[in-house]
KEFI-404285 format. One record per residue: x, y, z of N, C-alpha, C in turn. Coordinates in Angstrom, 1 decimal, m for minus. Layout:
<nodes>
X	Y	Z	X	Y	Z	X	Y	Z
...
</nodes>
This chain:
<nodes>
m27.8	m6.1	19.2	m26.5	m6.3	19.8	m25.5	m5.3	19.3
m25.1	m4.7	20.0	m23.4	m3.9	19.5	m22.9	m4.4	18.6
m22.7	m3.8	17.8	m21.4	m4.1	16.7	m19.8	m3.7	16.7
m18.7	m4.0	16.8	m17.5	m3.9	16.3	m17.7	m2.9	14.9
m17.0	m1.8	14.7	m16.5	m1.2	13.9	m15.3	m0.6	13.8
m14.5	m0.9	12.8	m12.6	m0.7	12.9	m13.0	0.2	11.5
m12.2	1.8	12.1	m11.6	2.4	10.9	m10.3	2.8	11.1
m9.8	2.7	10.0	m8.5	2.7	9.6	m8.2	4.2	8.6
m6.7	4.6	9.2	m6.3	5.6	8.5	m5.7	5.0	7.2
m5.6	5.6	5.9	m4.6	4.9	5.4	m2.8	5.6	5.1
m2.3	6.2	4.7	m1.3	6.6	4.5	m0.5	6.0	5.9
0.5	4.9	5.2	1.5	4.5	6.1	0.7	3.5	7.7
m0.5	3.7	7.4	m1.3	2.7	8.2	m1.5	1.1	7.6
m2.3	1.4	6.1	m2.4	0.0	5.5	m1.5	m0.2	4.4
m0.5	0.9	3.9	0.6	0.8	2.5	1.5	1.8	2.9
2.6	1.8	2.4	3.5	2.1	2.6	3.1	3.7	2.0
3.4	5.1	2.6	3.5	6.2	1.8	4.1	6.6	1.0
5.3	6.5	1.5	6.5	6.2	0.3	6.7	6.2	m0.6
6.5	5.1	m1.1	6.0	4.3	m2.8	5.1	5.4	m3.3
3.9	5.6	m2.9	3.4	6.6	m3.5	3.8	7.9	m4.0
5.2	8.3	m2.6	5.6	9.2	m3.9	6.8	9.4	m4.4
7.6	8.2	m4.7	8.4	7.7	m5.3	7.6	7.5	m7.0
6.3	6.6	m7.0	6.0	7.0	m7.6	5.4	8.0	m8.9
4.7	8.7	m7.8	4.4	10.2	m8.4	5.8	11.0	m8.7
6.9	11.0	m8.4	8.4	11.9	m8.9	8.0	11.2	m9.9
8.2	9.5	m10.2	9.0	9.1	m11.7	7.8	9.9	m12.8
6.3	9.7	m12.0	5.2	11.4	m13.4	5.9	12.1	m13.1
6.0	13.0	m12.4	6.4	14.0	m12.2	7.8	14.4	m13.5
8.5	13.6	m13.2	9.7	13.4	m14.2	9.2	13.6	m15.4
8.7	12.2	m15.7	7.8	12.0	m17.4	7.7	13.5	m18.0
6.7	14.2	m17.0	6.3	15.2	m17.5	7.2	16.3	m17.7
8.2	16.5	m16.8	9.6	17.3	m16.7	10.2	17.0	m18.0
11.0	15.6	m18.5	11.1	15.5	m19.8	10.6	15.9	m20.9
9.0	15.9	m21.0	8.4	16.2	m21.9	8.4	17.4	m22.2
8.5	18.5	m21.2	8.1	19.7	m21.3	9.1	20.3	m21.3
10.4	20.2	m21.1	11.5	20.8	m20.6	13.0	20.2	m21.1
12.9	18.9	m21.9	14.0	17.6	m22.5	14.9	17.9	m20.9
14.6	17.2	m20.2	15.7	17.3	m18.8	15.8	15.8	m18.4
16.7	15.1	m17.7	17.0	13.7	m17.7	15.9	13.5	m16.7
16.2	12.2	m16.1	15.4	11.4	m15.4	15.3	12.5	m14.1
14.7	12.5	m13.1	14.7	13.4	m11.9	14.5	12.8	m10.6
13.8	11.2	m10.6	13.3	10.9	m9.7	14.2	10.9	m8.6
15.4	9.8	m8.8	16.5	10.0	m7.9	16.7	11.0	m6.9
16.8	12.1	m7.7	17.2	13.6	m7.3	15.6	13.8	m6.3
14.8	13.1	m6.6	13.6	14.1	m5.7	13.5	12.9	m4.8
13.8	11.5	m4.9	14.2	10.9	m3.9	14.6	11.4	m2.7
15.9	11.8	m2.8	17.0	12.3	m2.2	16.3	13.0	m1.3
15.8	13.8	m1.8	15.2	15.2	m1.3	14.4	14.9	m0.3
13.7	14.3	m0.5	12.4	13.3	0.2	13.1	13.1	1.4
13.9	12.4	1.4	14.8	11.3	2.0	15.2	12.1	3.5
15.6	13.6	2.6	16.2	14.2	4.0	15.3	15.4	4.3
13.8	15.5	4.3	12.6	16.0	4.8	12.6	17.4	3.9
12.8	17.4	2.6	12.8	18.8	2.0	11.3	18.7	1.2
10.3	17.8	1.7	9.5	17.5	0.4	8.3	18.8	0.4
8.7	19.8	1.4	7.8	20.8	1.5	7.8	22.0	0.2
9.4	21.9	m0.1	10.3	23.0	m1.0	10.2	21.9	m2.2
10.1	20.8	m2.3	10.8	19.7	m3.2	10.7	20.3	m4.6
9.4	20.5	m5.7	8.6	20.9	m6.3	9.6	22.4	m6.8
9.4	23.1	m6.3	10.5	24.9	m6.8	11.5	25.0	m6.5
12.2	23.8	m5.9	13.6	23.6	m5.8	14.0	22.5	m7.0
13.3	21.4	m7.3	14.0	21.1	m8.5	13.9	21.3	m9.8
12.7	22.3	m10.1	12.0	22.4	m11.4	13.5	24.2	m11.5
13.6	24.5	m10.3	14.2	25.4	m10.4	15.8	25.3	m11.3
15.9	24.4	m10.8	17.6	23.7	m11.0	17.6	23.6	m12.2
16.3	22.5	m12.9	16.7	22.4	m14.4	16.3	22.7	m15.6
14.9	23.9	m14.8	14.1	24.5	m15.8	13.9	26.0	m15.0
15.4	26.7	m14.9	15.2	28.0	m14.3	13.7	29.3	m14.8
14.1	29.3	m16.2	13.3	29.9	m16.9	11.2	29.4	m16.6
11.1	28.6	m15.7	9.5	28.0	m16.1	8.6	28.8	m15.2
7.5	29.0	m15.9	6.4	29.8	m15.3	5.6	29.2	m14.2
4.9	30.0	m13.3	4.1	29.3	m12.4	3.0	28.2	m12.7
2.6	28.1	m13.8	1.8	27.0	m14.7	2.5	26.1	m14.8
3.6	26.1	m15.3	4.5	25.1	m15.5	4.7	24.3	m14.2
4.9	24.9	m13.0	5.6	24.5	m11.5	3.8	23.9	m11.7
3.0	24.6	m11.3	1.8	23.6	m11.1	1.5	22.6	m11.6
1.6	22.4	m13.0	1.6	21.3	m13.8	2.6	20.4	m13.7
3.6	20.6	m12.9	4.8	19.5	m12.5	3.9	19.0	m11.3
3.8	20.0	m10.2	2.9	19.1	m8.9	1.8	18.4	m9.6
0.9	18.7	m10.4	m0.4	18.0	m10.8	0.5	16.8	m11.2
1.1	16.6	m12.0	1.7	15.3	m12.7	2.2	14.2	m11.2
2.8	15.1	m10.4	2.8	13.8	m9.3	1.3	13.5	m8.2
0.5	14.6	m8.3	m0.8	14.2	m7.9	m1.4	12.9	m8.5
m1.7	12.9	m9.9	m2.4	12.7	m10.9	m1.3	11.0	m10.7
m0.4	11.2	m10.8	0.8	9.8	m10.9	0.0	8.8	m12.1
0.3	9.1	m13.2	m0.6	8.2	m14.2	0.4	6.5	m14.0
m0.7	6.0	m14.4	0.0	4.6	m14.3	0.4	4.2	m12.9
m0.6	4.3	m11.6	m0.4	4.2	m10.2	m0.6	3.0	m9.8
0.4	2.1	m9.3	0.4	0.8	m8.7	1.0	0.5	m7.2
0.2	0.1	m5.9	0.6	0.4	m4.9	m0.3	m1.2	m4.6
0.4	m1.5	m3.3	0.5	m2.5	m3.0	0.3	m2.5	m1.2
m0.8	m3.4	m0.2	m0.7	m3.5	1.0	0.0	m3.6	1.8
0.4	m3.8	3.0	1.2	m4.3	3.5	0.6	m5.3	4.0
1.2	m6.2	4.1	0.6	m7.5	3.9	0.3	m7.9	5.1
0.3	m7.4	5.9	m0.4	m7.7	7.9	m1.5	m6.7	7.2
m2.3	m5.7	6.8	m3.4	m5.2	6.5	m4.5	m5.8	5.7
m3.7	m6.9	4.7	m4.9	m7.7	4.1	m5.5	m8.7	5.1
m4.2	m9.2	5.8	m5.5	m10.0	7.0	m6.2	m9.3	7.7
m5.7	m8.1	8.4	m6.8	m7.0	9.4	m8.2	m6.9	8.2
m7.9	m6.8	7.2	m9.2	m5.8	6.5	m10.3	m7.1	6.4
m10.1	m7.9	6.1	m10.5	m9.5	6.2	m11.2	m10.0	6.8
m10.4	m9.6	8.2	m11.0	m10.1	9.8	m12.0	m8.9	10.0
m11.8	m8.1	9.6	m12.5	m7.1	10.6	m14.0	m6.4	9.5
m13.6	m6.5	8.7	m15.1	m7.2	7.5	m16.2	m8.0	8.4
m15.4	m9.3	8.6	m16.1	m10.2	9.0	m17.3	m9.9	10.2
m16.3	m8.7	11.2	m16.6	m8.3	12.7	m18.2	m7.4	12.5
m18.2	m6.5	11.1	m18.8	m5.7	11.4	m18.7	m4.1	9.8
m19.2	m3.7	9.8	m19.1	m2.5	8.6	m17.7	m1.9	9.0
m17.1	m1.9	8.1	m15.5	m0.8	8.7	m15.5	0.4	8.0
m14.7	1.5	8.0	m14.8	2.5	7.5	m12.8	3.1	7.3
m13.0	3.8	6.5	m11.6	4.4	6.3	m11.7	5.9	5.9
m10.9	6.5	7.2	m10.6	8.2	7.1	m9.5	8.4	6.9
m9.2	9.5	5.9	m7.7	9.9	5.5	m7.6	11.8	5.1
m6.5	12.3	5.3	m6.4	13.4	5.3	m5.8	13.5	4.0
m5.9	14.7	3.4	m4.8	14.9	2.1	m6.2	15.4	0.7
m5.1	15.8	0.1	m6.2	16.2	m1.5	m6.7	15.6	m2.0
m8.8	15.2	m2.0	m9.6	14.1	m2.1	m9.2	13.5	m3.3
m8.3	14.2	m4.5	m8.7	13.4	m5.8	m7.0	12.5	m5.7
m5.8	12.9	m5.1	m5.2	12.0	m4.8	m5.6	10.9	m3.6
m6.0	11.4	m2.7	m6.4	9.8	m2.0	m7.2	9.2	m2.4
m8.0	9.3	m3.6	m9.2	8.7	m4.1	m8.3	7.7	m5.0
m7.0	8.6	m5.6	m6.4	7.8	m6.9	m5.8	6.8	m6.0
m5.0	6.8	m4.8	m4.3	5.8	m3.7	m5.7	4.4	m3.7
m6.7	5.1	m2.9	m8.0	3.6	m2.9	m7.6	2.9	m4.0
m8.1	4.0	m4.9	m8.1	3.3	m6.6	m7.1	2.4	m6.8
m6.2	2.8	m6.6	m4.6	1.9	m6.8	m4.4	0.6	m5.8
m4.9	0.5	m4.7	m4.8	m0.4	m4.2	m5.7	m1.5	m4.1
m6.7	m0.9	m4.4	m8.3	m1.9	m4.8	m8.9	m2.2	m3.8
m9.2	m1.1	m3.2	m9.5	m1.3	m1.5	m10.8	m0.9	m1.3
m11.5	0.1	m2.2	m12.7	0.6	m2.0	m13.8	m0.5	m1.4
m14.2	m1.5	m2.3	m14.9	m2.3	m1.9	m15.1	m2.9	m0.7
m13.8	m2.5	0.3	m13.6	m3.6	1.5	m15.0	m2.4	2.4
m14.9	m1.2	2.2	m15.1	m0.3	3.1	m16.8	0.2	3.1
m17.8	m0.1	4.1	m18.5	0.3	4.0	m18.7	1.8	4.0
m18.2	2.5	4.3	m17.8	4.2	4.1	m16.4	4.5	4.0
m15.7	5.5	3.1	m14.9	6.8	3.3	m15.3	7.7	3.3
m14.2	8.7	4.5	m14.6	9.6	4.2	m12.9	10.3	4.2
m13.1	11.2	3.0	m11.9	12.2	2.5	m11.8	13.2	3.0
m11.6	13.3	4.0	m11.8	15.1	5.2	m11.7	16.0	4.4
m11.1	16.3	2.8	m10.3	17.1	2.2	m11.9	17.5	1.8
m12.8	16.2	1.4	m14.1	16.8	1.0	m15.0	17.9	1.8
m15.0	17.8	2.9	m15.7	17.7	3.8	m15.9	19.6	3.8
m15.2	20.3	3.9	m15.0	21.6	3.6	m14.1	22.3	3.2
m13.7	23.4	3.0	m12.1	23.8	2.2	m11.0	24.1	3.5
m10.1	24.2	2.3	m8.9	25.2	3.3	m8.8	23.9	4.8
m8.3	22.4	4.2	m8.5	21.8	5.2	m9.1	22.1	6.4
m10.4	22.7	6.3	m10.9	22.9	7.7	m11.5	21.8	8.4
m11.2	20.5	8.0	m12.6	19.5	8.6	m11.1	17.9	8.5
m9.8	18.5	8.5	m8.7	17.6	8.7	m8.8	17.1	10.0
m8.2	15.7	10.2	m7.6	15.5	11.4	m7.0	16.5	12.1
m7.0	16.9	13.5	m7.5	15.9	14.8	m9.1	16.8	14.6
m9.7	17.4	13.7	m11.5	17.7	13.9	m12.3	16.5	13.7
m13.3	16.7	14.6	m14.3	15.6	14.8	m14.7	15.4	13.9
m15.2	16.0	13.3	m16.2	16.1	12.1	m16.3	14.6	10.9
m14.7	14.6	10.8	m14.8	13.1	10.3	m15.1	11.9	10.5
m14.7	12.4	12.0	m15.4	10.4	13.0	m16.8	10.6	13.2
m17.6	12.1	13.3	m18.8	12.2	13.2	m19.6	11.1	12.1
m18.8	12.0	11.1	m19.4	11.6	9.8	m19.5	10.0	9.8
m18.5	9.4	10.3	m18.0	7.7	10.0	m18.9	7.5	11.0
m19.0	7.7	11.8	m20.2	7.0	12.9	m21.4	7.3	12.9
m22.1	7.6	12.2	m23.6	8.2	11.2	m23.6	6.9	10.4
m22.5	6.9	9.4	m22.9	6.1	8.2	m22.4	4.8	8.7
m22.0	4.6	9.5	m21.3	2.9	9.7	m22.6	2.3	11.4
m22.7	3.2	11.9	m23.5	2.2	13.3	m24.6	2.6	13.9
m24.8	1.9	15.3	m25.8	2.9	15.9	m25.3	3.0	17.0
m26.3	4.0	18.0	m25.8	4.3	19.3	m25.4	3.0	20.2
m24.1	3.1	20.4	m24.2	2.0	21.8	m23.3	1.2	20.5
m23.0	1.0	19.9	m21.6	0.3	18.7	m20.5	0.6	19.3
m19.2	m0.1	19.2	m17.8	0.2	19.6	m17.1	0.3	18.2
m16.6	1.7	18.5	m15.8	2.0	17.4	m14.3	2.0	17.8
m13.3	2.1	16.7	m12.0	1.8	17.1	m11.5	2.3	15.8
m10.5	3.6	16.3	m9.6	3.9	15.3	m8.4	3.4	14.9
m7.7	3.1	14.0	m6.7	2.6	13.6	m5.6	3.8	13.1
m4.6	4.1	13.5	m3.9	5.0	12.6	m2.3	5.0	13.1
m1.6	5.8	12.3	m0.3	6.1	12.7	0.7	7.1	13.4
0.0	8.7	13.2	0.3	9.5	13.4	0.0	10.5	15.1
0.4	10.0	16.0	0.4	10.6	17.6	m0.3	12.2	16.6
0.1	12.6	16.0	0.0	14.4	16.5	m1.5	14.9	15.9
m2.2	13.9	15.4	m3.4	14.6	14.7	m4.4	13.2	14.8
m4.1	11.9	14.8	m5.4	10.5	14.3	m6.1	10.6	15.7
m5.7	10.8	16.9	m6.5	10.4	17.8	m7.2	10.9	18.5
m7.1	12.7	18.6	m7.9	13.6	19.6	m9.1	13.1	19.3
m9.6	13.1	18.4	m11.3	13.1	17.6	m11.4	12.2	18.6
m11.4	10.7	18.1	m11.8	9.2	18.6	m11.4	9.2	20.2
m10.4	9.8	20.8	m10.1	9.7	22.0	m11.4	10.3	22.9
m11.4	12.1	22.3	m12.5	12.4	23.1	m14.2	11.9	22.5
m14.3	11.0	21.8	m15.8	10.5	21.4	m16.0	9.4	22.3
m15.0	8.9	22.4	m15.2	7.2	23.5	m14.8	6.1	22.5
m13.7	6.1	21.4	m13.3	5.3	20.6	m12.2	4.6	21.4
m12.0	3.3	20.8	m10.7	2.6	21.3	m9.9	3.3	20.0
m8.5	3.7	20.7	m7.4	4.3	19.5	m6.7	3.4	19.5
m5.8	2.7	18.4	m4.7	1.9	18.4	m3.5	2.8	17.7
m2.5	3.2	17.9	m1.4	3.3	16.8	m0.6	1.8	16.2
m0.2	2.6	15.4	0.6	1.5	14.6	1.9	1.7	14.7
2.9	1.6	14.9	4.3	2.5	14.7	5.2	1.5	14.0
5.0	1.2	12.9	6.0	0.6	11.8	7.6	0.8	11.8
8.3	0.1	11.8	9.6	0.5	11.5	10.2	0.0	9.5
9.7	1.4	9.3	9.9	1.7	7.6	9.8	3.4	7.6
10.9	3.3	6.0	11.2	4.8	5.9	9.5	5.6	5.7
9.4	6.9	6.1	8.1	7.6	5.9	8.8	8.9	5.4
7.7	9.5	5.2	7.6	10.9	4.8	7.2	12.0	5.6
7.0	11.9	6.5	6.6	12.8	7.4	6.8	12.1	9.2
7.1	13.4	9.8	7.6	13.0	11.2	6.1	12.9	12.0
6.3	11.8	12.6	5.0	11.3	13.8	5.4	11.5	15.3
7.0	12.1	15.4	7.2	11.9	17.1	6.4	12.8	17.8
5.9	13.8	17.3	5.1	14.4	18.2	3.5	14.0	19.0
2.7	14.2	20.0	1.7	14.0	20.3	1.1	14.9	20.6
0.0	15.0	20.1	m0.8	16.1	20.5	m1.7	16.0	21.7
m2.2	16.8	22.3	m2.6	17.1	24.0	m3.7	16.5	23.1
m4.1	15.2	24.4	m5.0	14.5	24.2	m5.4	13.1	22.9
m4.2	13.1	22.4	m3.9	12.6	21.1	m3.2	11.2	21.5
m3.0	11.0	22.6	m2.0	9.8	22.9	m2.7	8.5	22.7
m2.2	7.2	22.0	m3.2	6.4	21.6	m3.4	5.5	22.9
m4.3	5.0	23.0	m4.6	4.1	24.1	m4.0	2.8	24.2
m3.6	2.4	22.6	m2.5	0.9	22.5	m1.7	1.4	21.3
m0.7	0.7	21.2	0.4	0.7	20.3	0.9	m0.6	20.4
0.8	m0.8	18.8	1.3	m2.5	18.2	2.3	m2.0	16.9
3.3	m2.9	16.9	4.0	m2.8	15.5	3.7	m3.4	14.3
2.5	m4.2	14.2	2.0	m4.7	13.2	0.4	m4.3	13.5
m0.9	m4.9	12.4	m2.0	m4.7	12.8	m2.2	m6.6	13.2
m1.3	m7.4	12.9	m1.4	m8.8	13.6	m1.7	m8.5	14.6
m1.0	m7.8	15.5	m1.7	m7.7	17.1	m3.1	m7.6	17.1
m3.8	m6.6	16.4	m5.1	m5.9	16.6	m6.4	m6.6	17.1
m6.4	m7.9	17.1	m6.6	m9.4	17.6	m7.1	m9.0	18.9
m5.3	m9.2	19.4	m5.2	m9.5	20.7	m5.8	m8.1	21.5
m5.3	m7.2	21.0	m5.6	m5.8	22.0	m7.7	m5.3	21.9
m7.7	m5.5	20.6	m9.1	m5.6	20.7	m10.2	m6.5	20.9
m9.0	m7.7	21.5	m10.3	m9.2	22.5	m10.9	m9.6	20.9
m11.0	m9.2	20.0	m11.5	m10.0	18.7	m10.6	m10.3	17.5
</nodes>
């Protein structure tokens, strides 16, 4: 008999992004202090966040209060918010019921984009590994982000290790411009999520062929749109 399989993106799908790097500034800081005696910083890289500079964020504020610092130094400030020691992150709490329910349905899986050994430290932080019969980290998958969302390659990978032929798969994610080509053109049900909370990165765009098939503002809906 078919099986139900739900994979889920995470960033800003099942936890807030945010937080994550709110908390990575306050390392980021720690380590600024240590290496540099400079006050607190997170605020200031708050800010920055806030009004979409987090591309520059990094050599614009090490610049401000540690003019003098070497390119090791700037990398060792990014590593310290990679690395975010002491990382505590939290669900959103319509996702602990989804992960729950949909356990129950069938093997689930979770694909995410970004640098494998920070989304690994995010699972880690949230205590999520266990729910998932597969991840997969695209970042692993080959270099120079070549195997990122919208490339197949990752839903390949998830639908190998999670089913068999003739299984319904269903992507979960947030982002119109990159989560859904893959799953759209395989024969996946897409859902978006579109939360109203601050983010880190802009989602209004859609990419050709990327459009999700349902949109819910919680994953409480995910029930109803997916008949289970």
């Amino acid at each position: 008999m078919p099986r139900l399989h739900v994979v889920f993106d995470l960033d800003d799908t099942l936890y807030p992004e945010r937080d994550f790097a709110i908390a990575g500034f306050r390392a980021a800081s720690r380590w600024a202090e240590a290496e540099f005696s400079v006050g607190d910083l997170t605020d200031e890289m708050t800010a920055m966040l806030d009004v979409g500079t987090l591309g520059t964020l990094f050599p614009t504020v090490l610049g401000r209060h540690a003019p003098g610092h070497t390119p090791a130094q700037l990398e060792a400030f990014r590593e310290a918010y990679r690395r975010c020691e002491g990382l505590s992150l939290s669900l959103f709490e319509d996702a602990v019921g989804a992960l729950d329910h949909y356990q129950r349905q069938g093997p689930i899986g979770l694909i995410t984009d970004g640098t494998r050994h920070v989304q690994a430290r995010k699972v880690e932080a949230l205590g999520v590994e266990a729910r998932f019969a597969s991840i997969v980290f695209t970042d692993a998958l080959g270099p120079d982000r070549a195997y990122f969302k919208p490339h197949r390659r990752p839903f390949e990978v998830m639908a190998a290790a999670l089913g068999d032929p003739g299984d319904r798969f269903v992507y979960v994610g947030d982002n119109p411009a990159k989560d859904f080509v893959a799953p759209n053109a395989m024969g996946w049900t897409s859902v978006l999520v579109h939360r109203e909370h601050p983010r880190i990165h802009d989602v209004a765009k859609v990419a050709t062929g990327g459009a999700p098939q349902h949109t819910i503002s919680a994953l409480t809906a995910l029930p109803d749109v997916l008949g289970v």
